[in-house]
C-alpha positions in Angstrom: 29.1 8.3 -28.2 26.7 5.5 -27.0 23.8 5.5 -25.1 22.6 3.4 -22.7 19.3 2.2 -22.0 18.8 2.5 -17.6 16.3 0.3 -16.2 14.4 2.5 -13.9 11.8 1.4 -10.8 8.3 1.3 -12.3 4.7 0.4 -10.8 2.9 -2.1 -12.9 -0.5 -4.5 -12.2 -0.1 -7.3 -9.6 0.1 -11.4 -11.1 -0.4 -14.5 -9.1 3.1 -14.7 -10.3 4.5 -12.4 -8.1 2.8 -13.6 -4.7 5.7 -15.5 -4.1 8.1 -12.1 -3.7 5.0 -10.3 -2.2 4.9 -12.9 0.3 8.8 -12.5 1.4 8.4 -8.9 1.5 4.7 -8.8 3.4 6.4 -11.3 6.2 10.0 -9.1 6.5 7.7 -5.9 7.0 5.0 -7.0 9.3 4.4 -9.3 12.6 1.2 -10.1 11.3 1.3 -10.6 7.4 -1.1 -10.9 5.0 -1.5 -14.5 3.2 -1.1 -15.5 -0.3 -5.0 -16.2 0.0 -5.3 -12.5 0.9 -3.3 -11.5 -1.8 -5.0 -14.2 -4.1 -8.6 -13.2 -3.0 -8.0 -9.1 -3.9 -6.7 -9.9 -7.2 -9.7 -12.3 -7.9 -12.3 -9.6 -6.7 -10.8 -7.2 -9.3 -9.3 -4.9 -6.4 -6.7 -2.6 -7.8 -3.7 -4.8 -6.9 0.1 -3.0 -8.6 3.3 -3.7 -7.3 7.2 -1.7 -7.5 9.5 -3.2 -9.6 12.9 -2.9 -10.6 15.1 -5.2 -12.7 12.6 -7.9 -12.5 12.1 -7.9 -8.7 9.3 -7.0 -7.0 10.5 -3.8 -3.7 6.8 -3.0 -2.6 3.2 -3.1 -3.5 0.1 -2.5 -2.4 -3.7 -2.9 -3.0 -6.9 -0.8 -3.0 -10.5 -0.8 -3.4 -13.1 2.0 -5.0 -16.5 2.0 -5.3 -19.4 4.0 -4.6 -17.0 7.1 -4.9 -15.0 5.9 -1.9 -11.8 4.4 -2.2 -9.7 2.5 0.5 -6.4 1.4 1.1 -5.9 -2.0 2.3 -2.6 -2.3 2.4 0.6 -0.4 1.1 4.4 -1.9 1.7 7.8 -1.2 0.7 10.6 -3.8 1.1 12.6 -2.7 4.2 15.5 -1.9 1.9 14.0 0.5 -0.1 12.2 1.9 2.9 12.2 5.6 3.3 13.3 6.6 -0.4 9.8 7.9 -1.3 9.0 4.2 -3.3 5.9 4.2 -0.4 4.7 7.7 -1.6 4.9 7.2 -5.5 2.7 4.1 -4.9 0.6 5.9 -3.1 0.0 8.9 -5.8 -0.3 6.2 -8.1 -3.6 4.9 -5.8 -4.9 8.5 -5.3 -4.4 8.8 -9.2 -6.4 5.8 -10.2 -9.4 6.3 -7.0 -9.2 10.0 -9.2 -9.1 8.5 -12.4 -12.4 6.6 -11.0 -14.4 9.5 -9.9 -14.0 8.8 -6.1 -14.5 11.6 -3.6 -12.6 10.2 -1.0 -9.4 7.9 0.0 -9.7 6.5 3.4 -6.9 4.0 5.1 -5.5 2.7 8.6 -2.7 3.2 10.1 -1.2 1.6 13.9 -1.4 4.2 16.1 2.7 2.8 16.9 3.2 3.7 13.1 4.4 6.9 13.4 6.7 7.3 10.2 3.5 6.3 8.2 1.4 8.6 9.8 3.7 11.2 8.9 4.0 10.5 5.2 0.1 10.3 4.9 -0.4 13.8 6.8 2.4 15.3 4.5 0.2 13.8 1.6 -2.7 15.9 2.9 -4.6 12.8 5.0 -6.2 13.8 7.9 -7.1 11.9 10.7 -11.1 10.9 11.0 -11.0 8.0 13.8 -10.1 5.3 15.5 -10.8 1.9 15.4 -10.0 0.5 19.1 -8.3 -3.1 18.7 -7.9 -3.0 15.1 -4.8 -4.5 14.7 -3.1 -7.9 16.4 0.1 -6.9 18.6 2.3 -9.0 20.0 0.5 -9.5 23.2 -2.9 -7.7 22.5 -4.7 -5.6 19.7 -3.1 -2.3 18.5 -5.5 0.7 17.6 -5.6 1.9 13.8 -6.0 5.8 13.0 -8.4 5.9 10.4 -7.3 8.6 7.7 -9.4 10.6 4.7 -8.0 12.1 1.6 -10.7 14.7 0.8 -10.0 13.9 -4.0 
């Protein structure tokens, strides 16, 4: 009998080499996407910057911030292919394990108000909803609201 070895998805530390699959993915997902200078600028602040990958390609990724025993979200994506197979929620639990791992008390994020599937997850995570920051978001035609959430850690 022989075994095989099965690559399996993992979440490992975001490289400037990657920005370029980042990039495809950030401008599939979102109107209004995020720049490689974003991406660039987050890794060179030290921000907590990982990504999904499987088979040596990059499916989602995301990036967070912690200090002063608050942590925060900045962004969170999941390729549209491998959207709604629970990649999005093992990334987050990954985040709420490192802002843990850090000593913060709280998580905090935004969501569009349109983004009701998001929403969802983060409530099923145990978010609640704190706020809402009016205009937050560019829409095509206007500013969209964000729902500000807390994880109470």
């Amino acid at each position: 009998m022989s075994a095989q070895l099965k690559e399996i998805p993992g979440i490992r530390q975001m490289f400037v080499t990657d920005l370029d699959e980042i990039i495809v993915i950030e401008q599939e997902v979102f109107l209004f996407p995020w720049t490689r200078g974003n991406f660039g600028d987050s890794m060179s602040s030290g921000y907590h910057c990982y990504v999904l990958e499987f088979a040596g390609h990059i499916f989602g990724y995301g990036v967070m911030t912690i200090g002063s025993g608050e942590a925060h979200v900045l962004t969170l994506s999941v390729a549209a292919g491998s959207q709604r197979e629970g990649w999005g929620e093992k990334l987050l639990q990954h985040f709420i394990c490192l802002a843990k791992a850090h000593h913060a008390r709280s998580l905090f994020l935004e969501v569009r108000k349109s983004n009701l599937g998001a929403a969802g997850l983060y409530e099923r995570i145990g978010f609640r909803k704190i706020a809402t920051r009016t205009g937050y978001y560019p829409a095509m035609g206007g500013r969209e609201d964000a729902i500000v959430m807390e994880l109470t850690l």
